[in-house]
N, C-alpha and C positions, 0 to 999 in steps of 0.2 A: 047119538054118537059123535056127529060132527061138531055140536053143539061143545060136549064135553072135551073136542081134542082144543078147540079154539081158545077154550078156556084153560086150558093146562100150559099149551102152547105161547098162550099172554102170560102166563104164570112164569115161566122159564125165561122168557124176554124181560120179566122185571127182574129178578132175581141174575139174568147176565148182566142187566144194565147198573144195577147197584154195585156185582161186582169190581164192573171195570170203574165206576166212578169211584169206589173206594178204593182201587191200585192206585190209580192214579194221585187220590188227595193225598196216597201215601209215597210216593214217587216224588210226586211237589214237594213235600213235607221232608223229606229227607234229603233234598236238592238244597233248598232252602237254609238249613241246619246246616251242611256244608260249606255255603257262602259265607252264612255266620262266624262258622269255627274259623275258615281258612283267613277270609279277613283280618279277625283278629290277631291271630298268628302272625299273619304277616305286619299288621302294623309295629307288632312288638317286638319283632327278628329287625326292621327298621328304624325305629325308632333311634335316633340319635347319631345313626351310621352319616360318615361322610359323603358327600356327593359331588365332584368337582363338575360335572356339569349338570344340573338339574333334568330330568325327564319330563318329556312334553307335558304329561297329565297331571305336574305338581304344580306347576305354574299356569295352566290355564287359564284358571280363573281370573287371574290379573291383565287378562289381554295385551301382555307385553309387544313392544315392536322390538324387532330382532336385526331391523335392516340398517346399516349405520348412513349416514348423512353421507351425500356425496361432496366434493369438493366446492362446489358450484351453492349446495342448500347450505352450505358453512358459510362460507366466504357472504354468501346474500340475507344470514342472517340477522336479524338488526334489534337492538331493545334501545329505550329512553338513554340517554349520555351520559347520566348516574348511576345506571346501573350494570350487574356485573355481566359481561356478555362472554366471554370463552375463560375456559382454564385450562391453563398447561401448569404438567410437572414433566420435567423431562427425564426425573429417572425413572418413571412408569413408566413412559413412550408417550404419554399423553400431552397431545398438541392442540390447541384450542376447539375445545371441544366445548361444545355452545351448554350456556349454563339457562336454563327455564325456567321461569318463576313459577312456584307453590306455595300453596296457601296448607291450611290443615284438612283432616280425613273428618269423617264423620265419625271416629271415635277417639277426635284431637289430637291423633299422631302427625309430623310434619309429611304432607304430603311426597311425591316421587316421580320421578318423569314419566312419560308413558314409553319413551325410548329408553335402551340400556346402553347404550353410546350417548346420552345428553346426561347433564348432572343439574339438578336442582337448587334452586335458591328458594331459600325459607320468604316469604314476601316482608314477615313483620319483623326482619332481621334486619342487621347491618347492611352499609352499602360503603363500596370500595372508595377509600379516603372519606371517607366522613365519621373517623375514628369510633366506630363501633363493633360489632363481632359478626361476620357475617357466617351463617349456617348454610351448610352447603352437602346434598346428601345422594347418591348415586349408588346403582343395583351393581350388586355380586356377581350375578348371571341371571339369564335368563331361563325361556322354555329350553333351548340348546345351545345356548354361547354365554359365554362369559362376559360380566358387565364392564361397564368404566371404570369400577373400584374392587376389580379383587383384587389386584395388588394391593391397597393400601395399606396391609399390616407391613409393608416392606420399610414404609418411608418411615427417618429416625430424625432425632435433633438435629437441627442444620442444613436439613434438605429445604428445598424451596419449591412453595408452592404460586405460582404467578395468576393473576384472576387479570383481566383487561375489561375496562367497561366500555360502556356504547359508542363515547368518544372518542376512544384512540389510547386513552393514557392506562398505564398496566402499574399495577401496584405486587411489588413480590415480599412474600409471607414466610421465615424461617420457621421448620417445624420446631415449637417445643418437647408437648409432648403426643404420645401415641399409646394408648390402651383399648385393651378388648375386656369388655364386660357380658356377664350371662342379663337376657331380656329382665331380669327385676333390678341387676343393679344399674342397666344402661336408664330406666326411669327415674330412678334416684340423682343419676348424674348430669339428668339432662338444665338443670340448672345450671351447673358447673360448664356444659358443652357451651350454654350459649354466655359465657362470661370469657374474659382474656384471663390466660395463662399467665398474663404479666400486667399489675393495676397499671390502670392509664393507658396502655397501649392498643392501637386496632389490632384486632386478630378477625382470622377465617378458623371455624372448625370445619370438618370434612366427617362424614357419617355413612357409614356403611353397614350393611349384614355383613357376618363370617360366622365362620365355625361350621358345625355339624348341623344337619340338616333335619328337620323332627315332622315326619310323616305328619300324625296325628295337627298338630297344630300349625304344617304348612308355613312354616317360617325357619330362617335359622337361628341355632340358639344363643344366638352372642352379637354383640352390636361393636364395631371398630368405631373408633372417635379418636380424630389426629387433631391437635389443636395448633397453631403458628401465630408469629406475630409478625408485623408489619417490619421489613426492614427499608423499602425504598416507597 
């Protein structure tokens, strides 16, 4: 008799234990399905939406600094005497704001500062008076602020843009022109970005993100390009 309850009693213990183990996988299973669906959903109610200041977890992955240069890390800034060292526009508010050399990405885009108060020089571009086009390219915003260059769709023909190199002497740049392109026609035009608006003459282009914001592909979807040319 004891013999017989032991073994009824193991019987039952299997038979709880499969049940719970199969709630469970069903539990997980339907949790899971959930994340799926709601995910999706959500990236597609997103998608394309505006965003004036990015949320932390869109940009993380870029490990942006957020902190801007004190007076002190400006001023003791220094690059070579040919090259371009601050840029100021003063109808952004932008006062020399140290410009850092980049080189390209690993999927040959021109690289970007890793601060979003610094702005970027292309390395195999132009360099101020030595009549070429220099490329120059700075963040929209960051994880929570706004970068060097959201204003730039503001600036129009005849604004000035002034770049100072390591030496001392400052070269000031009239905009020509200023257009916003979605990311397939801003690769098309990138030829065109790094040429002068006017033959013969130096110019600086200026390169920025704008527009709307696209969850899925973590970027935005339109590239700013201000082009100028050399007036002093």
């Amino acid at each position: 008799m004891t013999l017989a309850m032991n073994l009824k009693n193991k019987g039952w213990r299997t038979i709880l234990k499969w049940i719970a183990t199969s709630v469970l996988g069903v539990l997980f299973l339907v949790f899971f399905l959930r994340v799926v669906i709601w995910e999706n959903d959500y990236y597609a109610r997103m998608e394309g939406s505006e965003r004036a200041v990015p949320a932390e977890t869109e940009a993380a992955e870029e490990e942006l600094i957020e902190v801007e240069p004190t007076e002190q890390e400006v001023v003791e800034y220094t690059v070579a005497p040919d090259r371009p060292r601050y840029l100021t526009i003063e109808k952004l508010g932008l006062y020399n704001k140290r410009i850092i050399a980049v080189g390209v990405t690993a999927n040959q885009q021109m690289g970007t500062p890793s601060n979003i108060f610094d702005v970027g020089w292309y390395d195999g571009s132009g360099k101020p008076g030595q009549g070429g086009t220099m490329m120059l390219d700075g963040h929209n915003g960051g994880p929570t602020k706004y970068g060097v260059f959201k204003e730039l769709p503001k600036l129009v023909a005849g604004d000035i843009i002034q770049v100072e190199r390591g030496d001392g002497l400052i070269y000031k740049y009239a905009v020509v022109d200023n257009v916003t392109l979605s990311l397939e026609d801003s690769d098309k035009y990138m030829n065109t970005a790094a040429a002068s608006p006017e033959a013969g003459k130096e110019s600086v282009t200026l390169i920025s993100c704008t527009g709307e914001w696209s969850v899925q592909q973590k970027t935005y979807l339109a590239r700013q390009f201000v082009r100028a040319v050399l007036v002093q």
